[in-house]
C-alpha positions as CSV (number, residue, x, y, z in Angstrom):
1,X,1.3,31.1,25.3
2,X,-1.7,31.6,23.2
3,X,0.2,32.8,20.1
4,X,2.4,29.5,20.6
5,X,-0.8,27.5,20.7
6,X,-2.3,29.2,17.5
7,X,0.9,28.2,15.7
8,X,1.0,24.6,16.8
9,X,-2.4,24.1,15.5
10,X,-1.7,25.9,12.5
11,X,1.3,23.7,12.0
12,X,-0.8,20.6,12.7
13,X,-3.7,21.5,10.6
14,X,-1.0,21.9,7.6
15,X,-0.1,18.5,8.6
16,X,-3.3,16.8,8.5
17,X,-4.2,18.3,5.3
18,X,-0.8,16.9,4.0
19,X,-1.2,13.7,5.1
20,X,-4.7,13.3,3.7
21,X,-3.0,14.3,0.3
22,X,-0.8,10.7,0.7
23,X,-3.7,8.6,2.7
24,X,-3.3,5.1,2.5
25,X,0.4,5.5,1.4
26,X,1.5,6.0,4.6
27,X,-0.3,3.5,6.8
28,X,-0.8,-0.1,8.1
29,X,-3.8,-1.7,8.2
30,X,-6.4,0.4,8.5
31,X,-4.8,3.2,10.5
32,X,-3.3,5.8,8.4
33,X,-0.8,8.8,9.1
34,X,-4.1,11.1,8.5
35,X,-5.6,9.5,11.6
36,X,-2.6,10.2,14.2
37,X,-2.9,13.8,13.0
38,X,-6.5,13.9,13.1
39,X,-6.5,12.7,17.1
40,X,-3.9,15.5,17.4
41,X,-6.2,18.2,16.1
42,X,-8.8,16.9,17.8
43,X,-6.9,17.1,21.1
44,X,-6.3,21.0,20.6
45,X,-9.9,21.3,19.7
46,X,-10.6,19.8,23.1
47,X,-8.0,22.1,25.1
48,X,-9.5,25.4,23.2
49,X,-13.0,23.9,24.6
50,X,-12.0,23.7,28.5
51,X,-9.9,27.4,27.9
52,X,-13.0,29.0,26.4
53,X,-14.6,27.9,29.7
54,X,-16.3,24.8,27.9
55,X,-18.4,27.7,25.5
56,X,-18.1,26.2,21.6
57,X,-17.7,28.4,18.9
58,X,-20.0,27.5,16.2
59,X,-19.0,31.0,14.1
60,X,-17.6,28.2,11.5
61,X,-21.1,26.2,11.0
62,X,-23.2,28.6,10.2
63,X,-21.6,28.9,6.8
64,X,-24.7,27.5,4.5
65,X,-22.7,25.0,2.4
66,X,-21.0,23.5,5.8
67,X,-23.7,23.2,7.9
68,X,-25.9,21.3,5.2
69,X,-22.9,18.8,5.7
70,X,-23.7,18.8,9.4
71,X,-27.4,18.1,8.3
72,X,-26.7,15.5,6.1
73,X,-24.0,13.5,8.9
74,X,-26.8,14.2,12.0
75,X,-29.3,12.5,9.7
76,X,-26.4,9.5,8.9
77,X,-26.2,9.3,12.8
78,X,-30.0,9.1,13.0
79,X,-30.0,6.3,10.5
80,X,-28.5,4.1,13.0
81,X,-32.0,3.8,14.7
82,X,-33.1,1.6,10.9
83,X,-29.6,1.0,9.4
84,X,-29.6,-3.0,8.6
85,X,-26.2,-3.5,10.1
86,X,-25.1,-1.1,13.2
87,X,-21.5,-2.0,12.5
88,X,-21.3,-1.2,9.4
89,X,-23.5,2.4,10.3
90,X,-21.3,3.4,12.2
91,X,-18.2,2.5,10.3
92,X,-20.1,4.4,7.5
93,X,-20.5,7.6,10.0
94,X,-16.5,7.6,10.7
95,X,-15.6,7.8,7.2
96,X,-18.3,10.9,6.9
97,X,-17.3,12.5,10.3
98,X,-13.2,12.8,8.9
99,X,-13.8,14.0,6.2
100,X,-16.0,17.1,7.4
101,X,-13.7,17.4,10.4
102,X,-10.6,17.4,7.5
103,X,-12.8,20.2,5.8
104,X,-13.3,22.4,8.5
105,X,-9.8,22.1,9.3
106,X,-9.0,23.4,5.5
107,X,-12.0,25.9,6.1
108,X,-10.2,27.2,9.7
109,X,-6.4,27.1,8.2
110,X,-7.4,29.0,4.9
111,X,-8.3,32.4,6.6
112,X,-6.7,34.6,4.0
113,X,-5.2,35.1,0.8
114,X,-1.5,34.2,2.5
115,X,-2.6,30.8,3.9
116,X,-4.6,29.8,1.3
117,X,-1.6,30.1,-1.3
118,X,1.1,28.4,1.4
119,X,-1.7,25.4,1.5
120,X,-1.7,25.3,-2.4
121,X,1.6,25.5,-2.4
122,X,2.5,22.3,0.2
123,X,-0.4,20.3,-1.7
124,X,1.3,20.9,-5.1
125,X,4.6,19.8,-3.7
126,X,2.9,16.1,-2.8
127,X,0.6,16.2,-6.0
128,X,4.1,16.6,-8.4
129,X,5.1,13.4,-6.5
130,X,2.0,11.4,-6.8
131,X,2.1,12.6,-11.0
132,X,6.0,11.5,-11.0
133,X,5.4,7.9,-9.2
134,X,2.3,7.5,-11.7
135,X,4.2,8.1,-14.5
136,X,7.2,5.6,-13.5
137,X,4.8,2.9,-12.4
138,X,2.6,3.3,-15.4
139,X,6.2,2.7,-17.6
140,X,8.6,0.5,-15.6
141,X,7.7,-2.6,-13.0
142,X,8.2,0.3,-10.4
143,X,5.1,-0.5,-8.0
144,X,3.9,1.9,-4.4
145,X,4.5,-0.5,-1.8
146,X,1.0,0.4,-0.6
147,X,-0.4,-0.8,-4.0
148,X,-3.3,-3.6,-4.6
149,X,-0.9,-4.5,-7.4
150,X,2.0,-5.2,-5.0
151,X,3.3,-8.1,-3.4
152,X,5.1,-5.8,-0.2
153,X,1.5,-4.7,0.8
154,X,1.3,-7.5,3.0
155,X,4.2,-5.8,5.0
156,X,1.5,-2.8,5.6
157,X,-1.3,-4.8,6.6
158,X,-2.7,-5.0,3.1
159,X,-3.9,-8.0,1.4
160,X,-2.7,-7.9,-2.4
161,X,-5.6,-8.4,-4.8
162,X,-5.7,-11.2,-7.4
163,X,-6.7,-10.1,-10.3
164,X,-6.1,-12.5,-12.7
165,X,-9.2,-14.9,-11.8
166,X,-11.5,-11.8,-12.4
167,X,-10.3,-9.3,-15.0
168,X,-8.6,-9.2,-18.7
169,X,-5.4,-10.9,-17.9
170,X,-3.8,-9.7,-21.3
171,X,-4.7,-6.1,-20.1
172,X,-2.9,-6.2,-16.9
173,X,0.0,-8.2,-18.0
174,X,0.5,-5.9,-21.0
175,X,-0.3,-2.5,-19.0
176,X,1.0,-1.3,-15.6
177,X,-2.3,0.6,-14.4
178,X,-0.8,2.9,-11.7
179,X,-1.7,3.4,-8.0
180,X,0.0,6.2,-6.7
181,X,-0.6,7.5,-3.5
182,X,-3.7,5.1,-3.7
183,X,-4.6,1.8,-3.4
184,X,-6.1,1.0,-6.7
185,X,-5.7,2.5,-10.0
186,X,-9.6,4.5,-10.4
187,X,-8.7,6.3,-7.0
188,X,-5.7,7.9,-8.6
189,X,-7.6,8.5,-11.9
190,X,-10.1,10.7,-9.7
191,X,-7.2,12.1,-8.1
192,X,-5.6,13.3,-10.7
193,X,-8.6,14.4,-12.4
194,X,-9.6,16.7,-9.9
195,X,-5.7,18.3,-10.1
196,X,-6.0,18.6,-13.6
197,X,-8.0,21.9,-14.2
198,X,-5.3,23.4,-11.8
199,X,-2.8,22.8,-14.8
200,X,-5.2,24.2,-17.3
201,X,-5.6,27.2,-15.5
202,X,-2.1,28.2,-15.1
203,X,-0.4,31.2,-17.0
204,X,2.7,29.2,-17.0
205,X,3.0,27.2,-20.1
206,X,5.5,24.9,-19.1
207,X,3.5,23.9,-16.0
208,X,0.2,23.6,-18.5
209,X,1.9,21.1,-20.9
210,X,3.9,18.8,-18.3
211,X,0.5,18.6,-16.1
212,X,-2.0,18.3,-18.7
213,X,0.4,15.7,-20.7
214,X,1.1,13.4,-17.3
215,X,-2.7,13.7,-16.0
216,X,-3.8,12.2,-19.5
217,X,-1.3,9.6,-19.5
218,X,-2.6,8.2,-16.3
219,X,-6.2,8.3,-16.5
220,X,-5.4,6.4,-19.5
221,X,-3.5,3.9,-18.5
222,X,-5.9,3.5,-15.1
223,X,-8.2,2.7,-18.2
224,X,-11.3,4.4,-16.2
225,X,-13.9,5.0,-18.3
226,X,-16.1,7.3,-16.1
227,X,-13.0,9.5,-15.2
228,X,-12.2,9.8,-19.2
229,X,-15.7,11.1,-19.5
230,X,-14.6,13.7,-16.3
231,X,-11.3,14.6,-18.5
232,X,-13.0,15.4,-21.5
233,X,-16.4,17.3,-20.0
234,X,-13.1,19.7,-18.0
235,X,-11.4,20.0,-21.2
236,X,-14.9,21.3,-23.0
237,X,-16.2,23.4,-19.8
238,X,-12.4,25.2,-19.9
239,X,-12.7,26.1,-23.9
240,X,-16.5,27.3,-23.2
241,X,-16.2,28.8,-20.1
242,X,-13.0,29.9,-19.1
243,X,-11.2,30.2,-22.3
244,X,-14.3,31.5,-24.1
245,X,-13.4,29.8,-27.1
246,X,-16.1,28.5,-29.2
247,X,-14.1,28.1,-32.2
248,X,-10.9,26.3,-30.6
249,X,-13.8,23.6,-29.2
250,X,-15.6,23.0,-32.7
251,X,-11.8,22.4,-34.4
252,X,-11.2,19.8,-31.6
253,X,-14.5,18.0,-32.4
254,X,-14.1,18.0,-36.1
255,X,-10.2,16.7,-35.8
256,X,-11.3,13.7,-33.9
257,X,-14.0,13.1,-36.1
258,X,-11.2,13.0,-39.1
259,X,-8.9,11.0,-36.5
260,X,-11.8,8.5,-35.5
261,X,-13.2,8.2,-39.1
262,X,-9.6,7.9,-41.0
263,X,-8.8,5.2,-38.0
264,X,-12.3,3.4,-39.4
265,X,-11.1,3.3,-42.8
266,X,-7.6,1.9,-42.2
267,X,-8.9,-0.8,-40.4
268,X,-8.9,-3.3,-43.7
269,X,-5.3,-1.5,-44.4
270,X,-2.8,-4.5,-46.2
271,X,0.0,-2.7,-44.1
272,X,0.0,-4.9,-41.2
273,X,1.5,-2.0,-39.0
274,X,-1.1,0.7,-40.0
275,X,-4.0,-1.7,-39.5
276,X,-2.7,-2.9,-36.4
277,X,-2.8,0.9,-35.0
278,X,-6.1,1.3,-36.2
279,X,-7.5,-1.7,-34.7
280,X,-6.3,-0.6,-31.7
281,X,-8.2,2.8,-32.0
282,X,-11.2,1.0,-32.5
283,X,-11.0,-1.1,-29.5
284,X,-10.4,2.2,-27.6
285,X,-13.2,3.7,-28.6
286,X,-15.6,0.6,-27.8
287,X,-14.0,0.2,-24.3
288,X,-15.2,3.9,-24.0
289,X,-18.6,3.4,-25.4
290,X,-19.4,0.0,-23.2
291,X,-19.5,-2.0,-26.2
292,X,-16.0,-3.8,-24.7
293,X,-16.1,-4.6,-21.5
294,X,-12.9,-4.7,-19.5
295,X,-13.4,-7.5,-16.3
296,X,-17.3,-7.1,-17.2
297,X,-17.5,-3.7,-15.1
298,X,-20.4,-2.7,-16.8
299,X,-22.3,-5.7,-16.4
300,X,-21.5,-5.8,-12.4
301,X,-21.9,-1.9,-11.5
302,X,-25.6,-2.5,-13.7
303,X,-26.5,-5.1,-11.0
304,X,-25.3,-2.9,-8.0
305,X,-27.0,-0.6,-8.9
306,X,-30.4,-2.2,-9.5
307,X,-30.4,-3.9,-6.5
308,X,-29.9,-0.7,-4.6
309,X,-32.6,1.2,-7.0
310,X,-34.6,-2.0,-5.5
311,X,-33.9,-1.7,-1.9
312,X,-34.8,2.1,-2.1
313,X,-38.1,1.6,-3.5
314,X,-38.9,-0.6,-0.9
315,X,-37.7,1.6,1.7
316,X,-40.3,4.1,-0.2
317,X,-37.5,6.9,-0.9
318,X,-36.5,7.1,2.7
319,X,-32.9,5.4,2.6
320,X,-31.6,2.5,4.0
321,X,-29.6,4.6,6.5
322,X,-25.9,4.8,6.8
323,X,-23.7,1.5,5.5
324,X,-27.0,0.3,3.9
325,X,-26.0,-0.2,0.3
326,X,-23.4,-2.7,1.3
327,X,-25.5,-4.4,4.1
328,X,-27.9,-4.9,1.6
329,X,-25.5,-6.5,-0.8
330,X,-23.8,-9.1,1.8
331,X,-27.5,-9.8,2.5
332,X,-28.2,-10.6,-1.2
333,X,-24.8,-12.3,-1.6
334,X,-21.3,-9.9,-3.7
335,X,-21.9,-9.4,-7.2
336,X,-19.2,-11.1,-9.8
337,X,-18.4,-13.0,-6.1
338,X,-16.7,-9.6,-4.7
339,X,-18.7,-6.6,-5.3
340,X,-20.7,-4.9,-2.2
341,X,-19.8,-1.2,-2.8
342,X,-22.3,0.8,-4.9
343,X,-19.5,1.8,-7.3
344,X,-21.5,4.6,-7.8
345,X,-21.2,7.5,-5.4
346,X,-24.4,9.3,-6.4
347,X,-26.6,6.2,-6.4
348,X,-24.7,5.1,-3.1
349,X,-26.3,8.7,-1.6
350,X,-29.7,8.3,-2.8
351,X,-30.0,4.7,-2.1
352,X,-28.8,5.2,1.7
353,X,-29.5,8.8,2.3
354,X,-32.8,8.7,0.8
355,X,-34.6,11.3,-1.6
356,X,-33.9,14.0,0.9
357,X,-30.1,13.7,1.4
358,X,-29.6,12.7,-2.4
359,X,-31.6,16.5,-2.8
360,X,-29.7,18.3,-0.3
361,X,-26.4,16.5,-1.5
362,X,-27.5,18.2,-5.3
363,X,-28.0,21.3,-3.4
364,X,-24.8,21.8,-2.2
365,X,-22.8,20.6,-5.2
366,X,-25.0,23.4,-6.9
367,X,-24.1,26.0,-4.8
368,X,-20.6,25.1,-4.9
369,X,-20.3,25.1,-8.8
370,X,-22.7,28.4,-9.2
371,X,-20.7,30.6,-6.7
372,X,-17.0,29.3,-8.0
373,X,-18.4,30.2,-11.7
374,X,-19.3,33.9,-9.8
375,X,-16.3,34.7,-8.4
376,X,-14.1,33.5,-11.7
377,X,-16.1,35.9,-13.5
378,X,-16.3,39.1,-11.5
379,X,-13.0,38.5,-8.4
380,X,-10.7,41.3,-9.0
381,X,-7.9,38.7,-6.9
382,X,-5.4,36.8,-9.4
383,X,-5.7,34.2,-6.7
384,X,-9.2,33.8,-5.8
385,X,-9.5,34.0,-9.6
386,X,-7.7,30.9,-10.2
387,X,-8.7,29.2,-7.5
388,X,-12.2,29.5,-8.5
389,X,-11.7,28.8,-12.1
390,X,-10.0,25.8,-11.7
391,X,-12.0,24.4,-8.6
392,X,-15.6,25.0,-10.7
393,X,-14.1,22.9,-13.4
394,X,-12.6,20.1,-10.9
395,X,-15.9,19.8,-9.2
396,X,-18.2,19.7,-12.4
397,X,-15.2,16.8,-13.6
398,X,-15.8,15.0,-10.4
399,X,-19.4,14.2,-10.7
400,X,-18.8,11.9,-13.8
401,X,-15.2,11.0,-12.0
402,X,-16.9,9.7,-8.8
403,X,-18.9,6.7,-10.2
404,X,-15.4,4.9,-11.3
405,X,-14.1,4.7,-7.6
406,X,-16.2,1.9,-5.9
407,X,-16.8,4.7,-3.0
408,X,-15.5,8.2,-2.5
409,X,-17.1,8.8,1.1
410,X,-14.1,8.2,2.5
411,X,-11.8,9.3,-0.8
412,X,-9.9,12.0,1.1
413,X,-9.0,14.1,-2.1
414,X,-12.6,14.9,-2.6
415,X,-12.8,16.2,1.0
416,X,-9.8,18.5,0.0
417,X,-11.2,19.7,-2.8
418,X,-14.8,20.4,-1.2
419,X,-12.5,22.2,1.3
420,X,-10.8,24.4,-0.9
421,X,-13.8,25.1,-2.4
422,X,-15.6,26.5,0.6
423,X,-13.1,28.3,1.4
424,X,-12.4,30.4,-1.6
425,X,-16.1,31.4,-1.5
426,X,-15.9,32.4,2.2
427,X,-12.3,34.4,1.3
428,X,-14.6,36.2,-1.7
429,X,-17.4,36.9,0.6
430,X,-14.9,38.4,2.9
431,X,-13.6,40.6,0.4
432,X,-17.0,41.5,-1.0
433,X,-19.5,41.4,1.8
């Protein structure tokens, strides 16, 4: 009976993690597949409770990098006491309490070499999906249901976004940003960002070139400039410190100074075709700088992020609690007539969490980074060794990757990977206590 049990929650844990892969594909309204699993989990967490003769097991939280999560959500909770708008608080704490509850679950389910790869392997299988749907809706007028660029998301509980009165209308009626398994195009840029060092780091070359190819392809038709930054620090963090290769790196650099420079120069070409590729080039490469603002998204995340720099000095570095960067926002009235989300992750932390949580939020990302980098260097596993590899380089990626979503407290993938993370460095300090 208890072996049955053991497999159940195995099998629903798998499930949950699976589902929080797909997120707001499969839903309707605001109640996705991720949360039917997540009250099922919860439900066998409650059973094991009354069977253990109500004693909990808290062998899990007293791994460092977890129970600094547990810090930072008690002192969320806590905020509710100052928070400017309870509602939003504790809508705020939800977001925070599944994704640590979907991270333990990765944490629990990941208890050797086996179950780590068979949970690789299921989240590859949905990932090569996601990359296949970006590609076709980045290329044809193929559109995710679920999609802020789709008409049938009213069917789901969704309310399709209207772009045009807001953003470059020649950009979005000339591109097809892709969604995915998302519901807005800088979502699945992060997404796949965070996949791609798992392509790098493959020994299979076929694997490299398809993933690396498709990954680019759609950060660069989402047209995020923050997860471009996050693809090109991976691609220089892999030559440096995975690949070791110094000279490989400079090449690159001096090749797209030629590209960029030649590009410059053709620019007054007579050939109508040369100088309209060049022009092109040009406009890239002020879109990346800032100098050519898409929708004015520079000009609108500036102002968010003042006027939560603001409200934190007047809260003297103590936060505005949980939900307060939005609350403060409504209260001050939406930027560009829309905006309340920080649309900056990190700022979002500091400005609600305070100087403490923003510090103990650094801490852990630290930690993370510094003991992945360890175990690439000196595991003896193939595995753990290309787990580690690829998850240091996904979590450096994400920190410039994060800023383009307008929150990822509640971006699922990023919970995943967090996840996996911890639990690669628990697997090595099993192996090597």
């Amino acid at each position: 009976m208890i072996k049955s049990l053991s497999l159940s929650k195995n099998a629903i844990q798998l499930f949950l993690i699976c589902s929080a892969m797909i997120g707001v594909s499969f839903s309707y309204g605001d109640f996705y597949l991720f949360h039917l699993f997540l009250l099922m989990i919860v439900s066998f967490w409650l059973y094991e409770f009354k069977e253990d003769g109500f004693k909990l097991n808290i062998k899990i939280f007293s791994e460092f990098n977890i129970l600094i999560l547990l810090i930072i959500f008690f002192w969320y909770l806590i905020s509710l006491i100052w928070a400017p708008d309870f509602i939003l608080g504790l809508k705020y704490i939800f977001y925070i309490l599944c994704g640590i509850t979907l991270l333990i679950n990765i944490v629990q389910f990941s208890d050797s070499i086996g179950a780590i790869n068979k949970l690789f392997r299921f989240l590859s299988y949905f990932f090569f999906i996601e990359l296949i749907i970006g590609l076709f809706e980045s290329f044809t007028f193929f559109r995710m249901p679920i999609s802020s660029y789709s008409p049938l998301s009213i069917n789901f509980g969704k309310e399709p976004i209207n772009y045009s009165p807001f953003d470059n209308v020649i950009y979005y009626s000339m591109f097809n940003p892709p969604t995915g398994f998302h519901w807005n195009t800088n979502d699945l840029a992060i997404c796949v960002s965070i996949a791609l060092p798992f392509f790098l780091c493959s020994k299979r070359l076929s694997i490299k070139i398809f993933g690396v190819s498709a990954i680019t392809t759609i950060i660069i038709m989402a047209a995020s400039r923050a997860v471009f930054l996050g693809l090109i620090l991976t691609f220089f963090l892999y030559l440096v410190f995975i690949k070791k290769r110094i000279g490989t790196l400079l090449l690159f650099w001096l090749v797209s100074f030629i590209f960029f420079w030649s590009m410059s120069v053709l620019r007054t070409s007579d050939n109508p075709r040369i100088n309209e590729v060049a022009n092109s080039v040009e406009a890239i490469r002020l879109y990346l700088k800032g100098e050519v603002d898409v929708g004015g998204s520079i000009e609108w995340r500036r102002q968010l992020v003042e006027n939560g720099m603001n409200a934190l000095s007047k809260s003297n570095g103590f936060g505005l609690g949980a939900g307060g960067t939005v609350a403060n926002q409504q209260k001050i009235g939406p930027v560009a007539g829309r905006f309340t989300s920080m649309h900056n992750f990190w700022i979002e932390i500091l400005v609600e969490g305070g100087i403490l949580i923003a510090f103990l939020f650094l801490l852990l990302l630290t930690r993370i980074v510094v003991s992945l980098y360890k175990i690439s260097k000196k595991s003896k596993s193939f595995d753990l060794k290309y787990y580690s590899q690829s998850l240091f380089l996904a979590v450096c990626a994400f920190v410039p990757s994060a800023i383009a979503a307008s929150s990822t407290i509640y971006f699922l993938p990023m919970w995943i990977m967090f996840g996996f993370a911890i639990a690669v460095i628990q697997l090595d300090f099993k192996s090597n206590p």
